[in-house]
TITISE-904372 format. One record per residue (C-alpha): z, x, y. Coordinates in steps of 0.25 Angstrom, whole numbers, plus 5000, padded with zeros to 4 digits. Example, Ala and Ser with C-alpha at 12.3 -4.5 7.8 and 13.67 -1.06 7.14 Angstrom:
2
503150494982;502950554996;
END
This chain:
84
500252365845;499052395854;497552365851;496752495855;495452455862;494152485860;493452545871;491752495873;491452655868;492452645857;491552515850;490152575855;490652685846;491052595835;489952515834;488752575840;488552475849;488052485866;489052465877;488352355883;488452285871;489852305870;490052245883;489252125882;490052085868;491152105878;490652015888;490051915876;491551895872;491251955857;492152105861;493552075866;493852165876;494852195886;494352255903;495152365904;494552395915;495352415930;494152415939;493052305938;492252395928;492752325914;493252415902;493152355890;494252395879;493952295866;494852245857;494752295841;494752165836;493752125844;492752205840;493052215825;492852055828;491552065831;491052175821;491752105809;490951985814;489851915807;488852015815;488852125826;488352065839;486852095842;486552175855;486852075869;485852045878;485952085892;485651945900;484451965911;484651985923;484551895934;483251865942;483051915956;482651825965;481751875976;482151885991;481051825996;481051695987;480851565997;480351646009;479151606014;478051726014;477451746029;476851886028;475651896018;
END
């Protein structure tokens, strides 16, 4: 017997929820899912039971965070000014 997957749309539909967020619980480990994918662009199909997991849980997962992005560091740091 074959487990249909769900798409990303498919549970964006079925629980109002963003794409990003849906990709971060993938990347989180809290949605099992399965790279379809033959090109280095991931596909993302989910497993059922995965996501009936977490919505029978004890509470929906709040919205993820994105993580702040890393500080440029100048080109000129440590050269000595000559000019002005």
């Amino acid at each position: 017997m074959k487990t249909k997957l769900l798409r990303t749309t498919d549970i964006q539909k079925k629980t109002g929820w963003s794409l990003f967020k849906i990709r971060r619980l993938i990347e989180l480990g809290k949605l099992k899912a399965v790279n379809t994918s033959t090109s280095t662009r991931p596909y993302w199909n989910i497993l059922p039971e995965s996501l009936d997991a977490l919505l029978n849980g004890s509470e929906q997962p709040s919205e993820p965070k994105p993580s702040k992005p890393a500080r440029k560091q100048r080109i000129d740091a440590g050269v000595p000014k000559v000019f002005g």
